[in-house]
C-alpha angles and dihedrals in degrees: 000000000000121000087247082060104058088044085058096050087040098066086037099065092037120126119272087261101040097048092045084057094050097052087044099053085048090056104056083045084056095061097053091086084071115094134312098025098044102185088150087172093081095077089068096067097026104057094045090064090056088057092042082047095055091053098116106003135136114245087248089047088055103054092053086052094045081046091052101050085045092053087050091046105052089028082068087042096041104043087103099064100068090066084067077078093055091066095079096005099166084064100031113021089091088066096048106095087042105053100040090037087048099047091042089050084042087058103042089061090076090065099037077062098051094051091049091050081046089054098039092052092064097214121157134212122347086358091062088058096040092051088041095055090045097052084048084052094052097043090052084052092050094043091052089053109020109109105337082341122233117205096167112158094352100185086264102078096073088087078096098084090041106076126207080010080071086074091070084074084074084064110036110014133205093324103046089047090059086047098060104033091051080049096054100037095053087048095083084062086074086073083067092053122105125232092353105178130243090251087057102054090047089043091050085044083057091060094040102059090054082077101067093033090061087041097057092040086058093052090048084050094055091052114051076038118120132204115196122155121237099250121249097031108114111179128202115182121187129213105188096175103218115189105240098232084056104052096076111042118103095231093053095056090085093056104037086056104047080046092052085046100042095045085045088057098032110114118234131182094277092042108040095166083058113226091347080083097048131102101184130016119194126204121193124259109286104017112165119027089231145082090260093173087056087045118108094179087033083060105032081054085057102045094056087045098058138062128230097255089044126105126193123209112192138177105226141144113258137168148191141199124288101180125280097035097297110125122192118234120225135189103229162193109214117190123201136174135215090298101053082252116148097230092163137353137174135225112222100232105177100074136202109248106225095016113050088014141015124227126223088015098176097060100038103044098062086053082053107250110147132196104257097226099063116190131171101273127005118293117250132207125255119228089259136258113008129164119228122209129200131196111286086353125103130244115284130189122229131233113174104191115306098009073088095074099061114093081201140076096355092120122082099246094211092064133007099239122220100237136002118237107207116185124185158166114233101156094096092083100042116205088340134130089266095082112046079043094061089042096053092048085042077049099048098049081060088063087044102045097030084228125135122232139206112200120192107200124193088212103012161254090138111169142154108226124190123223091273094069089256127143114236106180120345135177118220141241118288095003125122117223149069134293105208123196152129128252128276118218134254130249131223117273113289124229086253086050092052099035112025128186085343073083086061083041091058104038084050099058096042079059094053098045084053093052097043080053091049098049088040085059097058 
């Protein structure tokens, strides 16, 4: 027996605590190959020990198991979250160990499943992996759909700590990319397995050596890539800063707005003639705490800001009528030319639970759990992905904050836009994990799509990003100013972009005809 092996048998036969220690401190090592931290090779020696861990259990002891590595794992990826109820902590901080407890616990249910589906199935050896990293795969695809859906940190994002391996995403997405690493990283559990056959190590080798040959094509990618910007777009995007607990308060409405306009006309090195050089100028999501759009002085303010050849994209409230004075409130994007005039906007329709909404409101209302972002009346959802297009400026698809996360139906199926705005807040979750999370996923729909995106961020981090997935120009947290840039150009549609999650579909099936041939070969 090697000594592997005997590690292997070892975690199988622990205690129940001790062992649930165990998954759960794997799981939380786990996350740490999430940004910002980015150890990605710790993938590698956590999700081994939740195969070791499922030897000889029952299908209910291994979803408890697959639910305690999966505790371990979001609670590292969700922490952050919990600093959104310090805001106003005399009203919030009460929810705070339930919500981010409940969601990480929520979460952890999808892979409590998958480990259960693994067991029941019965497979040995390299077909266990495989079928464990399918049904992974499955759960992250359900998680990022089920309900309102909430894919945050899937195990494929670590490809943003792997470099050119990062293009595959252009292939296979979001989805395919969770596939594979969760595949990799559990291979290494083969080395515990007893009496594993001669088929099985060439076939795991197989697998294996897809990692560095997508490696090494993404490089090649990267370099015969090039860059290049569409002429006559000249882009201003403002990071006010704006502490959270400061956005929303009346008096502060005066002083946020003559900031957003003073930072929009202030010259800068590219733009020495200030706004007056500018095509296109992007505020973060939310703004101004008021109905701009409903504004005369608010307007009039931004008529006499802007230039004729200038557009301002802005993230703002607005509403419209819904019969019998009541009027629907929408997080959105607002759109206006050189005269102040709204020539376009978009409703963010995909919509945060707990913050923007509350689920199971009838039940946790009465207990007195309230949504974080309050508003005047209830947010309501927009229709979905829609492009928005300015004078002399190209289509452009719209992400308002985590609308950013989801690999799917983010693209505005009547006409392939040139760039994705993304505009944000991410000044809920100070100098945490949460940001550079929500960059790195924004980041990550530019490789699949091969779309550039523009992201206006409150706090930061505000960056251009070409179509590679590479940061052109960026502000950082916490900082005040302007990124000023030009636009990088769009690729033609990837293979994810053309095809979708038929890509998961495919590689799915390709797994479980290996395994059926592994198993028929016993």
């Amino acid at each position: 027996m090697s000594r592997l092996e005997g590690i292997a048998q070892s975690v199988g036969m622990l205690g129940f605590w001790r062992k649930a220690g165990l998954l759960f401190l794997a799981g939380a090592v786990a996350g740490l190959a999430m940004p910002p931290f980015d150890f990605w090779p710790l993938l590698f020696l956590s999700f081994p020990i939740l195969v070791w861990s499922l030897g000889k259990a029952s299908s209910r002891q291994a979803f408890a198991q697959g639910w305690l590595f999966g505790l371990g794992y979001f609670t590292t990826c969700f922490y952050w979250i919990g600093i959104a109820f310090l805001v106003d902590a005399a009203t919030y901080l009460w929810m705070m160990p339930f919500m981010v407890g409940a969601l990480a616990g929520g979460m952890a249910l999808y892979w409590g499943l998958a480990a259960m589906a693994t067991v029941i199935l019965g497979q040995k050896g390299l077909a266990r992996i495989i079928t464990f990293a399918i049904f992974i795969a499955v759960a992250e695809w359900l998680r990022g759909h089920f309900l309102t859906g909430f894919p945050w940190t899937a195990p494929g994002l670590a490809v943003d700590g792997m470099g050119g391996f990062a293009q595959a995403a252009s292939l296979i997405g979001m989805p395919g990319l969770t596939l594979f690493i969760v595949l990799w990283a559990t291979l290494p559990a083969l080395l515990g397995f007893a009496s594993v056959r001669r088929r099985e190590w060439l076939a795991a080798a197989a697998l294996l050596v897809v990692l560095p040959g997508l490696w090494l094509w993404g490089n090649h990618r990267l370099g015969g890539a090039d860059g290049g910007t569409v002429d006559g777009v000249a882009l201003r995007i403002v990071q006010p800063n704006i502490a959270q607990e400061a956005k929303w308060r009346p008096e502060s409405a005066r002083e946020n707005f003559d900031k957003l306009k003073r930072l929009s006309s202030q010259p800068s090195p590219h733009y020495p003639r200030g706004i007056d050089d500018i095509s296109l100028v992007i505020w973060p999501e939310s703004s101004v705490s008021f109905f701009i759009d409903e504004s005369a002085q608010g307007l009039a303010e931004l008529a006499e800001l802007l230039p004729q050849q200038t557009a301002l994209v802005m993230g703002a409230l607005r509403r419209d009528a819904q019969g019998q004075g009541e009027r629907r409130v929408y997080n959105s994007v607002l759109a206006f030319d050189g005269d102040a005039s709204l020539v376009a906007h978009y409703d963010k329709w995909r919509l945060v639970p707990g913050g923007e909404f509350l689920p199971f409101e009838d039940i946790l209302k009465p207990l007195g759990f309230r949504k974080v972002v309050t508003v005047p009346e209830s947010f309501a959802a927009g229709p979905g992905p829609r492009n928005i297009t300015l004078p002399g400026l190209p289509p452009a698809a719209v992400l308002i904050c985590y609308e950013a996360i989801f690999p799917h139906d983010l693209i505005d199926p009547k006409e392939r836009p040139s760039a994705i705005i993304n505009v944000t807040n991410d000044g809920w979750f100070g100098r945490s994990s949460g940001p550079y999370q929500h960059l790195a996923q924004a980041r990550l729909r530019t490789i699949e799509q091969g779309l550039p995106l523009v992201r206006a961020a409150n706090t930061g981090i505000s960056t251009i990003v070409d179509a590679y997935g590479r940061s052109q120009a960026s502000l950082p947290l916490g900082v005040e100013g302007v990124l000023d840039g030009k636009l990088p150009r769009s690729l033609p549609p990837t293979l994810y972009a053309r095809a979708g999650d038929f890509i998961l579909a495919g590689l799915i099936i390709l797994l479980v005809l290996a395994g059926i041939v592994l198993r028929q070969s016993s």
